[in-house]
Backbone as CSV, one residue per row, in Angstrom:
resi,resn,N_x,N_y,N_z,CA_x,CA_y,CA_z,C_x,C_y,C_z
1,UNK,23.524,-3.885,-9.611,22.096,-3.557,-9.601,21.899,-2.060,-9.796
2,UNK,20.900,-1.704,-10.380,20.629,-0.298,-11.033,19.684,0.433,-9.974
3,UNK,20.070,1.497,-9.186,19.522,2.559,-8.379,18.042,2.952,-8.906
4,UNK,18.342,3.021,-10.203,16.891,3.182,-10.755,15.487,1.799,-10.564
5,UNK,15.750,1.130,-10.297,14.844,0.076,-9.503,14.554,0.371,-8.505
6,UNK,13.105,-0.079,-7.943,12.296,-0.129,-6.778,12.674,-1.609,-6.177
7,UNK,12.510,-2.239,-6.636,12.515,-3.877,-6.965,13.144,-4.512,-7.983
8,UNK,14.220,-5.786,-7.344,14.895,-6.067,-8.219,15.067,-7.712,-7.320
9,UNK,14.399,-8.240,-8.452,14.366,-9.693,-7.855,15.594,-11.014,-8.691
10,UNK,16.343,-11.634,-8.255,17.658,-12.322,-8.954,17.282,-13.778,-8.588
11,UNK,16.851,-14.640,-9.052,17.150,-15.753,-9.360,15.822,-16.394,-8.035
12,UNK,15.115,-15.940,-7.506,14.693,-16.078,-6.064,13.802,-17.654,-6.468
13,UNK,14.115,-18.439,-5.105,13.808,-19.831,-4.960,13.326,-19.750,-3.794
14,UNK,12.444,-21.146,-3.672,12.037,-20.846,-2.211,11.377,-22.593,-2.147
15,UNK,12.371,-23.580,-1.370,11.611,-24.883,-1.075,10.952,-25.382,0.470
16,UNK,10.463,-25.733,0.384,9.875,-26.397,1.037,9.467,-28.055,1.399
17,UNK,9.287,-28.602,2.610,9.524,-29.886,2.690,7.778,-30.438,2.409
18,UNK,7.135,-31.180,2.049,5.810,-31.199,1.884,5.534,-32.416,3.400
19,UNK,4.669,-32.144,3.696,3.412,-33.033,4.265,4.595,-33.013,5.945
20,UNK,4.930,-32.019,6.173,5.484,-32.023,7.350,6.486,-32.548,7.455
21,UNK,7.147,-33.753,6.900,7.845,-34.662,6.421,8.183,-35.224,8.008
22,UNK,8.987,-36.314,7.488,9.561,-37.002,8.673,10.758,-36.280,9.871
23,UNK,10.656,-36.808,11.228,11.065,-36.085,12.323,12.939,-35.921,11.480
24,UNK,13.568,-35.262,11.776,15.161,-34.487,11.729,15.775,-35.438,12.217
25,UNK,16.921,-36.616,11.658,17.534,-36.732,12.514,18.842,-35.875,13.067
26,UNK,19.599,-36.289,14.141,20.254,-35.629,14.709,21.767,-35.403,14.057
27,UNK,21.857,-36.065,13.300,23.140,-36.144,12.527,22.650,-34.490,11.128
28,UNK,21.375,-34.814,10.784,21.108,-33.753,9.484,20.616,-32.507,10.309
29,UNK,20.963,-32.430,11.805,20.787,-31.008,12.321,22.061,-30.575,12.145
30,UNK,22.980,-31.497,12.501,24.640,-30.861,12.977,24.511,-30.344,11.223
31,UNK,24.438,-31.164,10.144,25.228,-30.763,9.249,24.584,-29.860,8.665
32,UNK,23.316,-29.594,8.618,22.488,-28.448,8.620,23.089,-26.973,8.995
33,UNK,23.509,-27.059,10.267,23.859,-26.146,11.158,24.983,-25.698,10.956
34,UNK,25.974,-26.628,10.562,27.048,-26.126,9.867,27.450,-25.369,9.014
35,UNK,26.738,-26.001,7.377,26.267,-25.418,6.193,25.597,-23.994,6.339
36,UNK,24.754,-24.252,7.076,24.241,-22.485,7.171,25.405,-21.741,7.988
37,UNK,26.267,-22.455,8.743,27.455,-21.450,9.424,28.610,-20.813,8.025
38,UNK,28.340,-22.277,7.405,29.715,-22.298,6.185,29.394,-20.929,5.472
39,UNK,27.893,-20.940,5.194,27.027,-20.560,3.844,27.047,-21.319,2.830
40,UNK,26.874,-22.381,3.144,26.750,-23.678,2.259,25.661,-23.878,1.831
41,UNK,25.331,-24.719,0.499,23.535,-24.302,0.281,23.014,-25.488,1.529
42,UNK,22.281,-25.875,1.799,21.485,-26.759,2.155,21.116,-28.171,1.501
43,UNK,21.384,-29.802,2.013,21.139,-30.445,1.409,19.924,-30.352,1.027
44,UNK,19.018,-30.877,-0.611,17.907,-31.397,-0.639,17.004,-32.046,0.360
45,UNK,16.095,-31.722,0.632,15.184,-32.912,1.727,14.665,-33.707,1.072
46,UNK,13.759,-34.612,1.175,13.162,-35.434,0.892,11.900,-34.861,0.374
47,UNK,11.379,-35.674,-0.758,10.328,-34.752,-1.157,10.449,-33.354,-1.143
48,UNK,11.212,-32.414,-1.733,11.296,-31.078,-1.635,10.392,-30.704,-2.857
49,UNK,9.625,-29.141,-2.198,8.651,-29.027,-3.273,8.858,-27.636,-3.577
50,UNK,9.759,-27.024,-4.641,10.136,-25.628,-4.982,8.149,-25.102,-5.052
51,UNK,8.436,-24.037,-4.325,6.876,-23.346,-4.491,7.247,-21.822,-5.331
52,UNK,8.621,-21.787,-5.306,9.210,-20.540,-6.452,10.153,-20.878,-6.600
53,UNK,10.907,-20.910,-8.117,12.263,-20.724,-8.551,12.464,-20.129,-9.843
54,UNK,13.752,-20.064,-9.678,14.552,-19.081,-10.538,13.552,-17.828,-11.020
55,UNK,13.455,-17.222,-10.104,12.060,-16.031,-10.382,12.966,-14.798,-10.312
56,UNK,13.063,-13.999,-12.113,13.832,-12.380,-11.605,13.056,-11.613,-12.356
57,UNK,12.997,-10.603,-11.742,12.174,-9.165,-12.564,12.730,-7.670,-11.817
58,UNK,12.704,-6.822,-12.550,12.569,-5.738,-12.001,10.828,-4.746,-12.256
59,UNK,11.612,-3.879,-10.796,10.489,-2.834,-11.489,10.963,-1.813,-10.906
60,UNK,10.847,-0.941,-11.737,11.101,0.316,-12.337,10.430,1.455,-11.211
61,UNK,11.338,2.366,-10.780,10.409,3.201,-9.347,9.231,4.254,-10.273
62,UNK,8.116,4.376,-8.978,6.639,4.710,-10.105,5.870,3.527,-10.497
63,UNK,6.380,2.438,-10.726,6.051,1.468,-11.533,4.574,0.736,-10.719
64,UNK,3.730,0.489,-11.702,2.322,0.117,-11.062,2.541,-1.716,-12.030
65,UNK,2.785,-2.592,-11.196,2.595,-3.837,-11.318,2.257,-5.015,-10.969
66,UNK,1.348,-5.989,-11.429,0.461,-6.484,-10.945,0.781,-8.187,-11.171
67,UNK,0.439,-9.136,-10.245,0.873,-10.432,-10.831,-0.143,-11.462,-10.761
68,UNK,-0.462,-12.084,-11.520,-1.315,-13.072,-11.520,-0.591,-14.833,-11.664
69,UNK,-1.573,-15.118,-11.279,-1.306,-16.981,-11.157,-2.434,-17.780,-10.723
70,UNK,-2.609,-19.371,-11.125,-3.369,-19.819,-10.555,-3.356,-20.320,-9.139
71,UNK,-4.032,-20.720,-8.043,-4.268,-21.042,-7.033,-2.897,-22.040,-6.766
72,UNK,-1.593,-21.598,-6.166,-0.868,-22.502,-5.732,0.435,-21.947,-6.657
73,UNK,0.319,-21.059,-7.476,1.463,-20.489,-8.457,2.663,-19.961,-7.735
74,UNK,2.390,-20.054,-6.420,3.909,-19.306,-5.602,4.062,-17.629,-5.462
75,UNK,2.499,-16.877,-5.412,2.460,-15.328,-5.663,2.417,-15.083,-4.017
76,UNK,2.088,-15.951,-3.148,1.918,-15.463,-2.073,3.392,-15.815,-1.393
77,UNK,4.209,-16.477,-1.706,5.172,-16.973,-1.249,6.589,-15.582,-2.130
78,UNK,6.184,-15.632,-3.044,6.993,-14.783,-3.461,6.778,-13.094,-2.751
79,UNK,5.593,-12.956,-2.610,5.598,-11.942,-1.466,5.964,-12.001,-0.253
80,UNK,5.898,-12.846,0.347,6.432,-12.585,1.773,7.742,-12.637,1.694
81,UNK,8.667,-13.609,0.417,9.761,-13.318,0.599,10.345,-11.907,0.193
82,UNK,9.382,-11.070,-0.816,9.817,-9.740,-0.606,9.375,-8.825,0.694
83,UNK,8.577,-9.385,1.179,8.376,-8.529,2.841,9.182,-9.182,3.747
84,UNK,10.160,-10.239,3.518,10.877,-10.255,4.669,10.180,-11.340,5.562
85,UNK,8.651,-11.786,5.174,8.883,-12.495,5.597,9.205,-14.145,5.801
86,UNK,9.495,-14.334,4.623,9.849,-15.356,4.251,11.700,-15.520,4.333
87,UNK,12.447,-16.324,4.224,13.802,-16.529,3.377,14.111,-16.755,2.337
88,UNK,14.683,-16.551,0.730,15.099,-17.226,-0.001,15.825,-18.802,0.056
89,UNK,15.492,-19.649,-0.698,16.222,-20.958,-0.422,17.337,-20.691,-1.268
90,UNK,17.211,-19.746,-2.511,18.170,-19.853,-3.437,17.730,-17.779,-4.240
91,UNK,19.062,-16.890,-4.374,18.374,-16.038,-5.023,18.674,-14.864,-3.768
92,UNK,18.292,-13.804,-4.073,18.190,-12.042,-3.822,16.954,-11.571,-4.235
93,UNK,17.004,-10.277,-2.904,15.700,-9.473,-3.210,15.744,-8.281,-2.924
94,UNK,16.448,-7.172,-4.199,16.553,-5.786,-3.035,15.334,-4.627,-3.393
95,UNK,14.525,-3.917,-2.003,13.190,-3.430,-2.141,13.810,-1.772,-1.640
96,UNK,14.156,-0.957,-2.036,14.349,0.603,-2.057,13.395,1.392,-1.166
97,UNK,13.849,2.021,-0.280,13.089,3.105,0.234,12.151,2.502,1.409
98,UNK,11.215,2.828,2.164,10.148,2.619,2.888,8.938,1.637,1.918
99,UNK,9.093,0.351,2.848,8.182,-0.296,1.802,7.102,-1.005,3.094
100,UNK,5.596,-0.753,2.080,4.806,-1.175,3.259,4.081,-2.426,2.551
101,UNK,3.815,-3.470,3.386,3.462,-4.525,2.787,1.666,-5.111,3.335
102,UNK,1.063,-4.995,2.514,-0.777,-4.922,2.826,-1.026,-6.654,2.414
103,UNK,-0.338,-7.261,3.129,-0.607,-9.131,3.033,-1.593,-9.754,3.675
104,UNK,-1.153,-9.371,4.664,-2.158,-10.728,5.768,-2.401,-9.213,6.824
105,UNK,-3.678,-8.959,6.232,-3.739,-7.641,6.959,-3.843,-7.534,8.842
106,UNK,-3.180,-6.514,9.785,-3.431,-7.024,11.110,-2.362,-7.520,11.474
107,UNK,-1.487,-8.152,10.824,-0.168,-8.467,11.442,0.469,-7.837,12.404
108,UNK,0.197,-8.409,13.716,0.903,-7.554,14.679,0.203,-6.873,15.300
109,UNK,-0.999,-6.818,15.186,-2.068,-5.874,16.143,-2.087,-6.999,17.173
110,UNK,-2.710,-6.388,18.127,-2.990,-6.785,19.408,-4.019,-6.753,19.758
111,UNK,-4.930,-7.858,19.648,-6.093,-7.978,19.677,-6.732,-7.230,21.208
112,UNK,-5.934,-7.419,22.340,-6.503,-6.659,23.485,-6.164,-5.172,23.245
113,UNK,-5.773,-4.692,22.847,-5.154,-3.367,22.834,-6.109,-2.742,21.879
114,UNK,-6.639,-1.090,22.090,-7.525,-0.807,21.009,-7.335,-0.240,20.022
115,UNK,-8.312,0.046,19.279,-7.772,0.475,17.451,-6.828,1.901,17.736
116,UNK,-7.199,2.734,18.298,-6.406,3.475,18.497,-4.820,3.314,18.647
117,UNK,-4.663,2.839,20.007,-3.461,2.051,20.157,-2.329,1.094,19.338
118,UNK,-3.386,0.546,18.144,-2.929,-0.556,17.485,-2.508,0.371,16.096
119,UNK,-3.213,1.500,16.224,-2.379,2.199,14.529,-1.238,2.835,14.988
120,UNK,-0.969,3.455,16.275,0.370,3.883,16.982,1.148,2.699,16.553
121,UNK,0.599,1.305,17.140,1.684,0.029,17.197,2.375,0.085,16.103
122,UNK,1.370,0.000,14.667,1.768,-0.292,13.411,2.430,0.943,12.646
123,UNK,2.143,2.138,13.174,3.319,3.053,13.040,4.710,2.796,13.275
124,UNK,4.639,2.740,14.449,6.215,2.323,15.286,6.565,0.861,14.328
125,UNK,6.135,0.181,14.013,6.573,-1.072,13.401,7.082,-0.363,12.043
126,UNK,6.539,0.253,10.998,7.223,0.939,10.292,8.287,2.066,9.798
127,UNK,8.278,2.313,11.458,9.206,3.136,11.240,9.078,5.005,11.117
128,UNK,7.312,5.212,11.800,6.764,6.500,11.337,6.542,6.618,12.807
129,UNK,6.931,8.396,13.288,7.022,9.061,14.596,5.635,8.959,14.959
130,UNK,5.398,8.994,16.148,4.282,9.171,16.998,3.443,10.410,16.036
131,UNK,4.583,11.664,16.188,3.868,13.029,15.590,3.533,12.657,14.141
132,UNK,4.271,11.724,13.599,3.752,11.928,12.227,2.702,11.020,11.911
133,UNK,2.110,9.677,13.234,0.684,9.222,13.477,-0.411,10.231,13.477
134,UNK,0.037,10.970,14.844,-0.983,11.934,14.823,-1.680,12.465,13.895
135,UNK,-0.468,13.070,12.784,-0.881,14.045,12.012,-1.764,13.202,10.781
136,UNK,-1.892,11.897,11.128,-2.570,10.865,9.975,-3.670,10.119,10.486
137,UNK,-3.976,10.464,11.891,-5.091,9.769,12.631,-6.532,9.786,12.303
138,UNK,-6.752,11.434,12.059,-8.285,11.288,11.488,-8.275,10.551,10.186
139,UNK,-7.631,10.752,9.338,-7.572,10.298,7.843,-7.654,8.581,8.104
140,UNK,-6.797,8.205,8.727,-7.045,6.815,8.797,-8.373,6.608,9.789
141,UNK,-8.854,7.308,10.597,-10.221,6.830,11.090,-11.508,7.167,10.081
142,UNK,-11.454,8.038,9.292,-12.436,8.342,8.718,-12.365,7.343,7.489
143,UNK,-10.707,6.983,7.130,-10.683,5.796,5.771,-11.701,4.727,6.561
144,UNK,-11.143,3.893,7.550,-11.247,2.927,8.037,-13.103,2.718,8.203
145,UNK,-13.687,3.658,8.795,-15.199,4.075,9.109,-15.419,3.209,10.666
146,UNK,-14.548,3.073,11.385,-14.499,2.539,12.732,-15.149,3.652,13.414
147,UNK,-15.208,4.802,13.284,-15.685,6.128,14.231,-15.794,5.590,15.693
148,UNK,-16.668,5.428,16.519,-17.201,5.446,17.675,-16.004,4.335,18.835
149,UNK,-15.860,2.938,17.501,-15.098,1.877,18.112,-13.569,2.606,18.453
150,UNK,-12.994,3.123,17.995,-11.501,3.389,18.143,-11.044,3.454,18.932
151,UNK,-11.532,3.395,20.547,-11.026,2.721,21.747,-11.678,1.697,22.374
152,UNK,-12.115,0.989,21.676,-12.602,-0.300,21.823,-11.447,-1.311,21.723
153,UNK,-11.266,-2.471,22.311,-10.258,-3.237,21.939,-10.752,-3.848,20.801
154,UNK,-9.619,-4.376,20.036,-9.756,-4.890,18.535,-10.372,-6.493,18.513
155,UNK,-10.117,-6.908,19.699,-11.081,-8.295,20.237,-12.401,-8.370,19.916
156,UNK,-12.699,-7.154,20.015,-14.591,-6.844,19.745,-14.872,-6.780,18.675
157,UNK,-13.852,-6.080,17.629,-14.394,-5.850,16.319,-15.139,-6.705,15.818
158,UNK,-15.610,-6.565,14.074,-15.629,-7.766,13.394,-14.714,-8.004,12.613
159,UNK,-15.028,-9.223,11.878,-13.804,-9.204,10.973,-13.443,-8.393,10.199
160,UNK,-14.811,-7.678,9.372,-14.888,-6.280,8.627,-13.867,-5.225,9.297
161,UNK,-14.265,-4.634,10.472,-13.926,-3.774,10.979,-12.301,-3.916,11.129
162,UNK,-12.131,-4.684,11.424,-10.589,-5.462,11.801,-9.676,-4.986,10.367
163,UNK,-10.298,-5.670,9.161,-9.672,-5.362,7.915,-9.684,-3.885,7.806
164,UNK,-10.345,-3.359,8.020,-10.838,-1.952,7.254,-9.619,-1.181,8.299
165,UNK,-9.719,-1.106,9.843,-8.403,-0.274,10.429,-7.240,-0.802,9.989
166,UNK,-7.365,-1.948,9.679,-5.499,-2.513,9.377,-5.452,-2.079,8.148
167,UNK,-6.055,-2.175,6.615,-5.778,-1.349,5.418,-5.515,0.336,5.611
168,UNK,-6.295,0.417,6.656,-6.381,2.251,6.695,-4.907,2.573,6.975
169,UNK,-4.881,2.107,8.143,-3.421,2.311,9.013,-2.389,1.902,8.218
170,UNK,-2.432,0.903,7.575,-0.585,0.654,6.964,-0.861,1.827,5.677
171,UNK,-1.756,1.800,4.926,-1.941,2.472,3.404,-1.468,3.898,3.853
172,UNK,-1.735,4.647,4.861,-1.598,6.156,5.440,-0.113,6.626,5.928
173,UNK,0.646,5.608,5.287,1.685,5.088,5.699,3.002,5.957,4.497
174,UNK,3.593,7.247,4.033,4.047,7.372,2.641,4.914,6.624,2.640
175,UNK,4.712,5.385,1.532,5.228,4.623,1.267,6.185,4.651,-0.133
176,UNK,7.605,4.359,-0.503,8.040,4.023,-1.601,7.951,3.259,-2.828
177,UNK,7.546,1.948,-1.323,6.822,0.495,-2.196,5.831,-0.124,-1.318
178,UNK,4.909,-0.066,-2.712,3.363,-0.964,-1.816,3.357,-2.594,-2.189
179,UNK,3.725,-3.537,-1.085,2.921,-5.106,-1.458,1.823,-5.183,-1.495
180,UNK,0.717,-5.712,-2.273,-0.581,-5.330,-1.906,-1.199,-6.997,-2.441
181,UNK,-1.455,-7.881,-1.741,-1.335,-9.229,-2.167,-3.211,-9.119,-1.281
182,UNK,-4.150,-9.224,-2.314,-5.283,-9.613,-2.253,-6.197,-8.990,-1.623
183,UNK,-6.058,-7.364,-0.901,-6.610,-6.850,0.367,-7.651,-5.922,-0.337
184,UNK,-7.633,-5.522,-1.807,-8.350,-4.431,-2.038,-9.720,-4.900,-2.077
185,UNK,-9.827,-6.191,-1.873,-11.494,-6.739,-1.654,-11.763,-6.872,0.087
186,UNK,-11.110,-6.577,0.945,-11.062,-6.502,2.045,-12.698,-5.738,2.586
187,UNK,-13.505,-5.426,3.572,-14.536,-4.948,3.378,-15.995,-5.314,2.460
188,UNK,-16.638,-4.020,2.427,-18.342,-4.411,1.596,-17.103,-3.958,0.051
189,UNK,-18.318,-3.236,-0.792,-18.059,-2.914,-2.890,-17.577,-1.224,-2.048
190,UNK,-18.050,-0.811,-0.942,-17.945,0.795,-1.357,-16.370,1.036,-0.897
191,UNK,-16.104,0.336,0.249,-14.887,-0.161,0.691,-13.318,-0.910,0.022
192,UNK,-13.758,-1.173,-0.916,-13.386,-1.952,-1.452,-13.100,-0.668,-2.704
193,UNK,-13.659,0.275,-3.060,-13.690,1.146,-4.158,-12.841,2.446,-3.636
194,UNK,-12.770,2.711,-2.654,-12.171,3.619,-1.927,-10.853,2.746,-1.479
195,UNK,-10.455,1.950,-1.098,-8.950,1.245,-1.313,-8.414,1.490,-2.217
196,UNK,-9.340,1.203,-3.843,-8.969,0.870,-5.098,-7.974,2.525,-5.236
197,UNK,-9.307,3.235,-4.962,-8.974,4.988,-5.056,-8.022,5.407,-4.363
198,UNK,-7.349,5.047,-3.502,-6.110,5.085,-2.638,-4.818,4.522,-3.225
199,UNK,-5.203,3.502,-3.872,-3.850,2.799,-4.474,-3.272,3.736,-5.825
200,UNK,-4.539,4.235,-6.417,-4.336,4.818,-7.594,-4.011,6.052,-7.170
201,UNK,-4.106,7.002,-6.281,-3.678,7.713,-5.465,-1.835,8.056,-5.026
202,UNK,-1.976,6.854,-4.344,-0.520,6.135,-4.167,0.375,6.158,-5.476
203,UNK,-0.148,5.973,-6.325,0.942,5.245,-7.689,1.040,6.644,-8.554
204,UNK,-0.264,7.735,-8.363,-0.153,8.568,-8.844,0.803,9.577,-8.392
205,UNK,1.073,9.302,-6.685,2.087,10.441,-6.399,3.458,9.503,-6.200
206,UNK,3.767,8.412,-7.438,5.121,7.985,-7.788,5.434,6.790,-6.882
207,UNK,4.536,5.866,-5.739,4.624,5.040,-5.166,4.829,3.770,-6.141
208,UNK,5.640,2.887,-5.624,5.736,2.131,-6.688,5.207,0.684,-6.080
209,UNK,4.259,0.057,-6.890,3.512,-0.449,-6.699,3.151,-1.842,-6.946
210,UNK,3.447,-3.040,-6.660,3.383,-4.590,-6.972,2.051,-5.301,-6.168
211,UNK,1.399,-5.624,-6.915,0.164,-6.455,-6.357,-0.539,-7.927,-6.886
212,UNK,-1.126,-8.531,-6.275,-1.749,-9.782,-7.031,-3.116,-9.471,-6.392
213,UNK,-3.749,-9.745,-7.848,-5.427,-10.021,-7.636,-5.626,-11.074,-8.918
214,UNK,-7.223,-11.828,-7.995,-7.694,-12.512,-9.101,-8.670,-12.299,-10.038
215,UNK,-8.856,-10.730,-9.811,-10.120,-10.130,-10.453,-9.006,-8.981,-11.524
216,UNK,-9.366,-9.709,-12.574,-8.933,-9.552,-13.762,-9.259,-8.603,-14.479
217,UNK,-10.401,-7.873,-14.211,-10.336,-6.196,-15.080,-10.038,-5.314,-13.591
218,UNK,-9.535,-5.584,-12.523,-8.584,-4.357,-12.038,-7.216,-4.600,-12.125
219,UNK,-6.874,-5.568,-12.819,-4.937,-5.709,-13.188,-5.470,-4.875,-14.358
220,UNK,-6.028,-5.235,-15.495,-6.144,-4.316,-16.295,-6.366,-3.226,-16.487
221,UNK,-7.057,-2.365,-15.350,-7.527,-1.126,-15.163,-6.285,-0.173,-14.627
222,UNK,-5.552,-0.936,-13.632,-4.596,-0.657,-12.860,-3.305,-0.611,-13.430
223,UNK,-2.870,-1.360,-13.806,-1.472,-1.849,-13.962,-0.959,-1.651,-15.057
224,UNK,0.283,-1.413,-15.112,1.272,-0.948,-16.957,1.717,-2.489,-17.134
225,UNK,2.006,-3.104,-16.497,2.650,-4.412,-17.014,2.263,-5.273,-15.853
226,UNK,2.401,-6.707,-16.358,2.020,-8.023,-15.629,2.721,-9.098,-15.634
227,UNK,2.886,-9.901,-14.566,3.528,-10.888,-14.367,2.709,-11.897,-14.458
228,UNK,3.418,-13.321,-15.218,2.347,-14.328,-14.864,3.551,-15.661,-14.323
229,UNK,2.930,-16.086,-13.145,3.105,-17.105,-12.298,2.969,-18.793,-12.746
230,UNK,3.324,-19.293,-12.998,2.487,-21.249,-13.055,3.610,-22.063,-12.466
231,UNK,2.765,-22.312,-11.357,3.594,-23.529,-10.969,5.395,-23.106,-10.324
232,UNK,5.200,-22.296,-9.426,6.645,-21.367,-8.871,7.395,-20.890,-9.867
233,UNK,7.268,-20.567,-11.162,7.717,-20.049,-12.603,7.403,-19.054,-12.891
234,UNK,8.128,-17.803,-13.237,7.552,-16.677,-14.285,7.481,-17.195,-15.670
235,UNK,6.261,-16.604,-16.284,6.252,-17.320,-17.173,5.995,-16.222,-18.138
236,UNK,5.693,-15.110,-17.966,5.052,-14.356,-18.751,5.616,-12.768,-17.827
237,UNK,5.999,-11.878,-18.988,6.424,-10.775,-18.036,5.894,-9.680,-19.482
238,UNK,4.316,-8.989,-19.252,4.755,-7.980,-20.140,3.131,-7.384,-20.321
239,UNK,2.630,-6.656,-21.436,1.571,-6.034,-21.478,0.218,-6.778,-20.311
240,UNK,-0.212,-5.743,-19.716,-1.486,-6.781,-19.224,-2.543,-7.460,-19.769
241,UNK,-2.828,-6.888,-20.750,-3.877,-7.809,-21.724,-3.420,-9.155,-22.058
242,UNK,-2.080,-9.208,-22.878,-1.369,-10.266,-23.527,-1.047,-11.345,-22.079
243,UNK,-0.375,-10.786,-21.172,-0.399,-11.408,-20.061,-1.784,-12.281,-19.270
244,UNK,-3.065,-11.441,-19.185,-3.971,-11.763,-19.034,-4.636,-12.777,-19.758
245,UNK,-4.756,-13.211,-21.092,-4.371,-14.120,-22.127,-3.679,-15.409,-21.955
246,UNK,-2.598,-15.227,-21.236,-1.514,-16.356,-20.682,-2.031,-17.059,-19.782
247,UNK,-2.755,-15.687,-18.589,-3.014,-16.678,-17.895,-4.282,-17.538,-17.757
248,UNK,-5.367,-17.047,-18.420,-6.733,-17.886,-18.646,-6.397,-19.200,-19.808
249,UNK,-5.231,-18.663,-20.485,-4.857,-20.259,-21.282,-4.938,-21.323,-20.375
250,UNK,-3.821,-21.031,-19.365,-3.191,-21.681,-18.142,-4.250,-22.408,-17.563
251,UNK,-5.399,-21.317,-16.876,-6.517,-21.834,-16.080,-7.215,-22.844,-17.002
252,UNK,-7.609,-22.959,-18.914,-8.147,-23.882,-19.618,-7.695,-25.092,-19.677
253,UNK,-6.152,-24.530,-19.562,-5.083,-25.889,-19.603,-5.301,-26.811,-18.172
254,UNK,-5.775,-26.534,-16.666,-6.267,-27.412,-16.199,-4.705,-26.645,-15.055
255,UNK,-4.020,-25.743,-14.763,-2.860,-25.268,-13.678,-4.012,-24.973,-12.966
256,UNK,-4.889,-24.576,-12.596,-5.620,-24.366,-11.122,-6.025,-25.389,-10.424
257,UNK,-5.340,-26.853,-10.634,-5.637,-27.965,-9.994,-4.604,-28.218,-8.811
258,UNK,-4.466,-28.004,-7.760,-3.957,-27.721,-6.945,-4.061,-28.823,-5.728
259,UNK,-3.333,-29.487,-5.297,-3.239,-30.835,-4.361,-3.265,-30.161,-2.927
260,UNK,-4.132,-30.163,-2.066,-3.807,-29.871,-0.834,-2.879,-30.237,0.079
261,UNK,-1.843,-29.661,0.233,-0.322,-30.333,1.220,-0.400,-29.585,2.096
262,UNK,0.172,-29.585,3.357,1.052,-29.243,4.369,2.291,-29.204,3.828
263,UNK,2.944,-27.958,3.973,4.666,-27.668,3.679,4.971,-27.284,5.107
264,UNK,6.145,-27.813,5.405,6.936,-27.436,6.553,8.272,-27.053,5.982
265,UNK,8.935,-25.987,6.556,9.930,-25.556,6.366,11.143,-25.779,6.681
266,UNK,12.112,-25.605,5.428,13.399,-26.186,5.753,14.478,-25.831,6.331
């Protein structure tokens, strides 16, 4: 693998059992348990439903890239398995440097504990000193526009408010690599424009940058190149326009039809 990558994704799979599936028996725990001792792959389950496979790309450090798919394409799954928090079923994922991941914003706050308190938390979770919170506290209170609340517990907020300290706080964060999976609509339009202005910010001082949105003239506004998703597949890796193209084919072709399941994990 080449040093010069931010991101470098190899073969990455990721299954899942659908509709909860039927209870384990006790015989497919032992051999389960084994196999993962061996490093053996894992038998098939029943009904197994790949939600990503054989998915590789790089990107290039600096690199501003953006991925699209329809509703169920495996973009959210393929992110968490680059934040760690997911597992690969099949496949590698190596992410360079300090990487902050803007997913499911709030992760890990503590709803009794107050905003104040909770951007310390999410410091320490990344890996950034108390002193070097400090020295980022107004900036993230004045991003955020919480003013008055910031020792309020986060129980009280609203949901607004809630989003707006958790984007402030991880984004204030100097990051190597940004996940940024759906948050820049987080907030009202003015909120939402001042994120935008942060990311471009970010990418401008060499952050390297991977995101999914479904609003289609900011991949284009944003991004040097694009990924396109269908159905746990890359399918498309390259200009954003041409990419963008791919994927409204996709959406004509009838891929945003999407079956509601329960997946339980294997």
């Amino acid at each position: 693998m080449s040093h010069s990558y931010a991101i470098e994704a190899s073969n990455l799979g990721r299954v899942f059992r659908l509709g909860g599936g039927r209870p384990v028996r006790a015989h497919e725990m032992v051999e389960r348990t084994v196999r993962r001792a061996l490093g053996l792959p894992l038998p098939p389950p029943d009904e197994a439903f790949w939600a990503l496979k054989n998915c590789s790309f790089q990107v290039t450090q600096g690199e501003v890239v953006s991925i699209v798919g329809h509703n169920g394409a495996g973009k959210s799954v393929l992110f968490k398995i680059l934040s760690r928090v997911l597992k690969p079923t099949t496949g590698s994922a190596v992410l360079r440097g300090r990487v902050v991941s803007l997913l499911e914003l709030g992760t890990g706050f503590d709803p009794e504990m107050t905003g104040r308190e909770n951007i310390f938390l999410n410091g320490a979770i990344l890996g950034v000193s108390q002193a070097q919170m400090w020295a980022r506290l107004e900036q993230i209170v004045e991003f955020s526009g919480i003013g008055r609340f910031l020792d309020e517990p986060m129980k009280n907020y609203s949901s607004g408010m809630y989003s707006r300290l958790a984007f402030a706080a991880a984004a204030h964060v100097d990051a190597d690599v940004m996940l940024v999976d759906e948050v820049l609509s987080v907030g009202d339009k003015k909120f939402g424009e001042k994120c935008i202005a942060h990311i471009q910010q970010a990418a401008a001082n060499g952050a390297t940058i991977l995101f999914v949105s479904h609003a289609l003239e900011l991949v284009d506004a944003l991004c040097s190149r694009c990924l396109v998703l269908e159905h746990g597949e890359l399918v498309f890796d390259g200009e954003p326009q041409a990419a963008i193209q791919r994927y409204t084919e996709g959406l004509n072709a009838g891929t945003d039809s999407v079956d509601d399941v329960i997946f339980a994990e294997i």
